[in-house]
N, C-alpha and C positions, 0 to 999 in steps of 0.2 A: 350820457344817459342811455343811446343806444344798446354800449357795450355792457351795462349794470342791469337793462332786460333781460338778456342773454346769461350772463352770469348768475341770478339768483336763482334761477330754473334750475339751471344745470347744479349748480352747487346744495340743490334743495336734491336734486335727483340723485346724485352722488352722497349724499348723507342716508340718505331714503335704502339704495340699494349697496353701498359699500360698508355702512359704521352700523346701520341698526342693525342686521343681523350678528353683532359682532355683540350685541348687549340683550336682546331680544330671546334671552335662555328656552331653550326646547326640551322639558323633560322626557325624551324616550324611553319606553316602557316593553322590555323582554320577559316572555313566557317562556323556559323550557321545561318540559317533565321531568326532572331529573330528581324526583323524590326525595330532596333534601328539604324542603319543606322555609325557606329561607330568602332574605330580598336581601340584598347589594346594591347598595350606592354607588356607583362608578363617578368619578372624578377624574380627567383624563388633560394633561397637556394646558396645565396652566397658565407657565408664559406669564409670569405674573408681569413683565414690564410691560404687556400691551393688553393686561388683563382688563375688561370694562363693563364685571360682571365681581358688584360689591360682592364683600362678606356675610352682609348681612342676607343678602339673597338666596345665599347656600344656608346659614345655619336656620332660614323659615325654611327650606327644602326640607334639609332633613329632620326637620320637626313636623311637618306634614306627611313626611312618607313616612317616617319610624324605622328607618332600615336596621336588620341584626346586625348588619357590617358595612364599613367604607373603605373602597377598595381605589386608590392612589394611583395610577397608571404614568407616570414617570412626566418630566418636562417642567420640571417646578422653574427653574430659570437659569439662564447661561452666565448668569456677569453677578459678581460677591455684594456689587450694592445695591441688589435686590433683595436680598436675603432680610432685611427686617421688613420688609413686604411678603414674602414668603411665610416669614415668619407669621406676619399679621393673621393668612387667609387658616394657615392651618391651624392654629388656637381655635379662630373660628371655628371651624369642621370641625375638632377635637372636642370642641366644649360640650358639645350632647353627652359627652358620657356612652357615644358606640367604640368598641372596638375596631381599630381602624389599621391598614395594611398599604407599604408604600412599594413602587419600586421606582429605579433610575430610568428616564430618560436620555436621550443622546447627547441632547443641549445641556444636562446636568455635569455631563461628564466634561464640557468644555470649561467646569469651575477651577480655577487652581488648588492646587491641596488643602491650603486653609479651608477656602472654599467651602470646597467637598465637605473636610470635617466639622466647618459649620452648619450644613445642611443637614448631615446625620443628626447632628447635639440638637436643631431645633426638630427634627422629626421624633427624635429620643424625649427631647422635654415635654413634647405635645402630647405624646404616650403614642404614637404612632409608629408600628411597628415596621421598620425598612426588613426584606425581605430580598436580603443582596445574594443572589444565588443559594437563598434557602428555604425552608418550609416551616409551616406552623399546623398543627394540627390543632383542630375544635372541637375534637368529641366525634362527632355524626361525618366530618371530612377534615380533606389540609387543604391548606391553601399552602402554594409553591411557587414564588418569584423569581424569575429567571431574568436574569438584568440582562442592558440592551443589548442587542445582536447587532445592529448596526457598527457601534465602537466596538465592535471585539468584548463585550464583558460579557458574555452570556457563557455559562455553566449547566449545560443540563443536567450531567451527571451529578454535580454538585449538589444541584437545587434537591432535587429527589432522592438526595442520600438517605435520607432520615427518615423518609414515608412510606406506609405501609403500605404495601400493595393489594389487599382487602376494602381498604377505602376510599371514598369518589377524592376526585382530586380537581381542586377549581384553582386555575394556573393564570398569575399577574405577571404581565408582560409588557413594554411600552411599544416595542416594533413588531407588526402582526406576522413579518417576512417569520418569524421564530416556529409557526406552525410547521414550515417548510422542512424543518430541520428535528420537528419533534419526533421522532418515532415508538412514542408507545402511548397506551389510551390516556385519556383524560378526560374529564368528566364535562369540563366549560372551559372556558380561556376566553380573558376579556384584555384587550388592547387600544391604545391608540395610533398617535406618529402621524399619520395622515390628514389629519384634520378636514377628511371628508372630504379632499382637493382643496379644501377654503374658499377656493375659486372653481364655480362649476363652468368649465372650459372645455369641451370638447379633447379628449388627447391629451393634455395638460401632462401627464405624467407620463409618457412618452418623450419628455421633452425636458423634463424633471424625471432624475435617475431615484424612485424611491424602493426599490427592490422590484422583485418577481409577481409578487398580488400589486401592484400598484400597476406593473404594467400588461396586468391582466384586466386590468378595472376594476378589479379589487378595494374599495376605496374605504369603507362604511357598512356597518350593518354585521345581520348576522351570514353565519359562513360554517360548512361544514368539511372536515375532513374525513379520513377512514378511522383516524385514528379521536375524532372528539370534535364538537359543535365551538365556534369561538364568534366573538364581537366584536369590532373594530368602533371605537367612539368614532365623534366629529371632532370634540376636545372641547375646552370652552376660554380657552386662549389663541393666541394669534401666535404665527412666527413669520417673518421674512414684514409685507407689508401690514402694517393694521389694519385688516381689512376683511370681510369677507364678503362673496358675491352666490345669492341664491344655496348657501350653506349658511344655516344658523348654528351657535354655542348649542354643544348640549351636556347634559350631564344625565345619566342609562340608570335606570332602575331595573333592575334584574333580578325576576323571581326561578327559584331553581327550585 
């Protein structure tokens, strides 16, 4: 009886501070002047096997915010039988009727070939545009995804083959370390990878190898270079434990 005192606290306090902010979504809300006149749904870092933030909570999001766009920020899932779960969340997203933009994550690229090519065909079905090392232009800007930098797939030359250099250019990315390596303007660049530490720890990433901004404290938020303003999400998945501690989900509304 003693020992069932002690444990229901504790296991009240561990649900309280490790699993609620894992479900407990944080709409965060970006202002930049960038006279495009335009709002972005960010979606960042799925994870759908430790996802615990339904469908249905995103397709009331974005019918309350109305975004012109959704913009996919890489991490949909590592293992093939996830994939009709992946499936599931992006029909979700996709059923508003926005035009929506995807790129790869690290943990994507760990799918085997099938895999992979199942992921395209469901992002292809859902009308969700992948943007593997390339550009789409809208009229007034392009959007330009540069797949991850971590695994080796990142293409910059690539990605920005096809875009005008007259127009702003708002650049999808899943590893933020890609600024690093960007050298020429860009107008926004929104990101994940970091899920905000997950765990807010002191150093944490000093100790966990996740590039250059990660071990600058670089974690979240918005961030400026010489070369263009960028956003790093928190994500609104999990990787490694299910858990996260004084870091809630969030999913970025982004007015440019």
């Amino acid at each position: 009886m003693t020992v069932l005192v002690w444990l229901l606290p504790a296991a009240a306090c561990a649900y309280l501070f490790l699993i609620v902010p894992t479900m407990w979504l944080k709409v965060e809300r970006v202002r930049i002047p960038a006279g495009l006149g335009i709002k972005i749904l960010q979606i960042s870092d799925l994870h759908v096997e430790k996802l615990r933030v339904p469908p249905g909570r995103l397709t009331r999001l974005i019918d309350a915010e109305k975004p012109d766009y959704i913009a996919l920020t890489g991490d949909f899932t590592r293992r093939s039988k996830y994939l009709p779960k992946v499936e599931k969340v992006l029909k979700a997203v996709a059923s508003r009727g926005i035009p929506a933009f995807a790129v790869l994550g690290n943990h994507d690229h760990r799918l085997d070939p099938a895999g992979m090519r199942k992921l395209s065909a469901i992002l292809d079905e859902a009308g969700i545009a992948l943007l593997n090392n390339g550009s789409a232009d809208l009229g007034a800007f392009q959007f330009v995804g540069v797949d991850d930098l971590g695994t080796g797939h990142s293409r910059i030359g690539k990605a920005f083959r096809h875009t005008a250099a007259h127009k702003p250019v708002v650049v999808l990315t899943h590893d933020p370390n890609l600024v690093l390596r960007l050298k020429r303007p860009f107008t926004y660049l929104m990101a994940g990878h970091f899920h905000g530490m997950q765990f807010y720890v002191p150093f944490l990433f000093r100790f966990i190898r996740k590039g250059e901004l990660a071990a600058r404290g670089i974690t979240k938020g918005l961030h400026e270079t010489s070369y263009g303003r960028y956003y790093i999400s928190k994500g609104i998945g999990q990787a490694g434990p299910n858990a996260r501690f004084m870091i809630r989900s969030e999913v970025t509304v982004h007015e440019l």
